[in-house]
C-alpha positions in Angstrom: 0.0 0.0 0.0 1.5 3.2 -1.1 3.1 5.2 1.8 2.8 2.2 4.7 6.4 0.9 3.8 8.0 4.9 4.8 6.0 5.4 7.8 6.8 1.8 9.1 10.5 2.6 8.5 10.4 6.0 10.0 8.7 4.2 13.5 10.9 1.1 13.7 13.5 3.2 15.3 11.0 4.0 17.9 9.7 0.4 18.3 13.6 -1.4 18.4 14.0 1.5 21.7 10.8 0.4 23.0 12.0 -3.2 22.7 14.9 -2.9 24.0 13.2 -1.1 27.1 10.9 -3.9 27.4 13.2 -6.5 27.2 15.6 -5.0 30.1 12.7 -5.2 32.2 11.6 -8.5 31.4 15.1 -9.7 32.3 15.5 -7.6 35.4 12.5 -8.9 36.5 14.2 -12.9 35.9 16.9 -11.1 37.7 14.7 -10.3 40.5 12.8 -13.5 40.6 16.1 -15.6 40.9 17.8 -13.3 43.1 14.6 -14.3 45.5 15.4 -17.9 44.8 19.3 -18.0 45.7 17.9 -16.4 49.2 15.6 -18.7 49.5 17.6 -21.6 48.4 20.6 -20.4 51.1 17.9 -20.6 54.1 17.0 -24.0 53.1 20.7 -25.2 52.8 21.2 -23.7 55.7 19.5 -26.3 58.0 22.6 -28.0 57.1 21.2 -31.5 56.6 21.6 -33.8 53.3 17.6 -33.2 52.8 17.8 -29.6 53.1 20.8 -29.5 50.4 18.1 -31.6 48.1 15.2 -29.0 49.2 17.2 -26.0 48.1 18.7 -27.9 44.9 15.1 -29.3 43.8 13.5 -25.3 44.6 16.1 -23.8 42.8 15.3 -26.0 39.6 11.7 -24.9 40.1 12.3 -21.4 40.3 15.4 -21.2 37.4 12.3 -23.0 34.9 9.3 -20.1 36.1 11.7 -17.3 35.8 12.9 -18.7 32.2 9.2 -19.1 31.2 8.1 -15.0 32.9 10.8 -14.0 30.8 9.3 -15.7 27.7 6.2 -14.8 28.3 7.3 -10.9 29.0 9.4 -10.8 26.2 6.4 -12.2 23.6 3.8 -9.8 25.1 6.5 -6.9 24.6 6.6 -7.6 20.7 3.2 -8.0 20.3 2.5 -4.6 22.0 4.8 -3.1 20.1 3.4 -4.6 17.0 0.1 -3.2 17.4 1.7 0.7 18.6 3.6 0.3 15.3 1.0 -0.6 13.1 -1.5 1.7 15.0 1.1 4.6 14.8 1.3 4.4 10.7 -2.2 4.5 10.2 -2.8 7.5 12.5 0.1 9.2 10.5 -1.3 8.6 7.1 -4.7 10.0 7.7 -3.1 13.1 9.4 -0.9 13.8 6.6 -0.9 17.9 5.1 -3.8 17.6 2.9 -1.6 17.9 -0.4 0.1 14.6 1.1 -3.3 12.9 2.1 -4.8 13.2 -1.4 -1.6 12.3 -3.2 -1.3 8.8 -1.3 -5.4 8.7 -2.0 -5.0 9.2 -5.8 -1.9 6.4 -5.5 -4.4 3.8 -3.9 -7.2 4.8 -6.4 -4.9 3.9 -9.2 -4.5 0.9 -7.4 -8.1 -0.1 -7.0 -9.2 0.9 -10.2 -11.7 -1.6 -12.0 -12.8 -1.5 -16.2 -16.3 -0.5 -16.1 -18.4 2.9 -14.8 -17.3 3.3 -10.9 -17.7 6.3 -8.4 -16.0 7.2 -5.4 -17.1 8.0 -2.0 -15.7 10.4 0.5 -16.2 11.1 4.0 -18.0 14.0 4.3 -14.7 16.0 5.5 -12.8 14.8 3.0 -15.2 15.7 0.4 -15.2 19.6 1.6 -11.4 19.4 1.2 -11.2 18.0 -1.8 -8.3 19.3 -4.4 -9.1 20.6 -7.1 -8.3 18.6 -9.8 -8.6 16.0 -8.0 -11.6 14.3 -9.8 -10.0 14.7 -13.1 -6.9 13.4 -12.2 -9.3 10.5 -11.2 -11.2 10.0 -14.2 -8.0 9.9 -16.5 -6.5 7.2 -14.7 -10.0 5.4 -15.2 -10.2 6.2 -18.3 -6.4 4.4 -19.0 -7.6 1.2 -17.0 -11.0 1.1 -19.8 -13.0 2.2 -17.6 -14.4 5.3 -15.7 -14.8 7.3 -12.6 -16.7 10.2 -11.2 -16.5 11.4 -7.3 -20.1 10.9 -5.6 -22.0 13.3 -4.3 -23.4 11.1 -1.9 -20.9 10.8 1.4 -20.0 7.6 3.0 -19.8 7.2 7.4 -16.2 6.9 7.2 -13.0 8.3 8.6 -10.7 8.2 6.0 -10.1 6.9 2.6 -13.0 6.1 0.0 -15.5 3.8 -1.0 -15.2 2.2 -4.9 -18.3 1.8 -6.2 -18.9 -0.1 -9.1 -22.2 -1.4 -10.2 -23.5 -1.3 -6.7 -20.8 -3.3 -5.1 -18.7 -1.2 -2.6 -15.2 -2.0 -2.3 -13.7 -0.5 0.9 -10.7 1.5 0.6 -10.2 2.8 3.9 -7.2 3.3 6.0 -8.4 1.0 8.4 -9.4 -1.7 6.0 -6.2 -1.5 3.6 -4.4 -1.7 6.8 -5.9 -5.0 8.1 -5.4 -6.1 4.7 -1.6 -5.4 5.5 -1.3 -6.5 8.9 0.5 -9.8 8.4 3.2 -8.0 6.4 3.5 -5.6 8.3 3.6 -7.3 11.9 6.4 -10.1 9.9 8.4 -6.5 9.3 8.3 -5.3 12.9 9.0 -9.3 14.5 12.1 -9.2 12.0 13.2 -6.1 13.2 13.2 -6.9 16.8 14.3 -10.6 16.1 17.2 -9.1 14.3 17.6 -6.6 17.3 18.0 -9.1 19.8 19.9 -11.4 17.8 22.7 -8.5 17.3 22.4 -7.5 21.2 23.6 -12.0 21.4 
């Protein structure tokens, strides 16, 4: 989708900090955990006998295998919040582009979406208001070169962003939101591979 690639690249810096961030914590908090455990473990032992040795041993097992599996656990929820703040963040700095930029990136999906055949498009009601000028003819001549044609409605649609494609009564949603959860797998696979590769470099 035109644009998602540069915004995704300008917030992976951001998300890589935030990971790292969450990942100290995760292991401080294994840290912490097994810190508690060799305290523990030293009481036990320190009852001196051949069963408390095998009390503190056996404990210490338990405790090394929970802390490993917090630290899992913290460390998978970390990338999946990040993930979503990522993926959230692009889409809420598409639709607040200038509005030069806004309709530039809409013109690029609409040459994207076009279909042969009579079609109309469909604005929010703010985005009809601010409409370019030129805007519709622009439109109609890249309809026109994919055999077909194209006229901006009217008629609004009860959306935030992005337009409705019309053709012959069936509605093809071209929302932010929509092209965006059309996106999501490739775009979560390019934040997981940047914190993989993150983590992988910090050994």
């Amino acid at each position: 989708m035109a644009g998602i690639d540069n915004i995704t690249n300008e917030i992976l810096q951001e998300a890589e900090n935030k990971a790292a961030a969450m990942s100290a914590d995760a292991r401080k908090r294994a840290e912490d955990l097994l810190d508690g455990a060799r305290k523990k473990c030293e009481e036990i032992a320190a009852k001196g006998t051949e069963r408390g040795k095998a009390e503190a041993e056996a404990y210490a097992s338990r405790v090394v295998s929970q802390a490993g599996l917090r630290k899992r656990q913290a460390l998978l929820k970390a990338k999946q919040d990040i993930i979503s703040d990522v993926i959230d963040k692009a889409m809420e700095k598409l639709a607040s582009r200038e509005t030069g930029d806004y309709f530039a990136m809409l013109i690029k999906l609409v040459g994207a979406h076009l279909q042969k055949g009579d079609g109309e498009i469909l604005f929010s009601k703010r985005d009809l208001e601010r409409l370019p000028k030129g805007f519709p003819e622009e439109a109609a001549k890249l309809a026109e070169a994919a055999g077909g044609s194209l006229t901006v409605s009217k008629e609004t649609a009860d959306i935030e962003n992005g337009f409705i494609l019309r053709y012959g009564g069936v509605d093809e949603n071209c929302t932010l939101k929509a092209l965006f959860a059309e996106k999501r797998d490739i775009l979560s696979d390019t934040v997981a591979k940047t914190l993989w590769h993150k983590e992988n470099t910090d050994g």
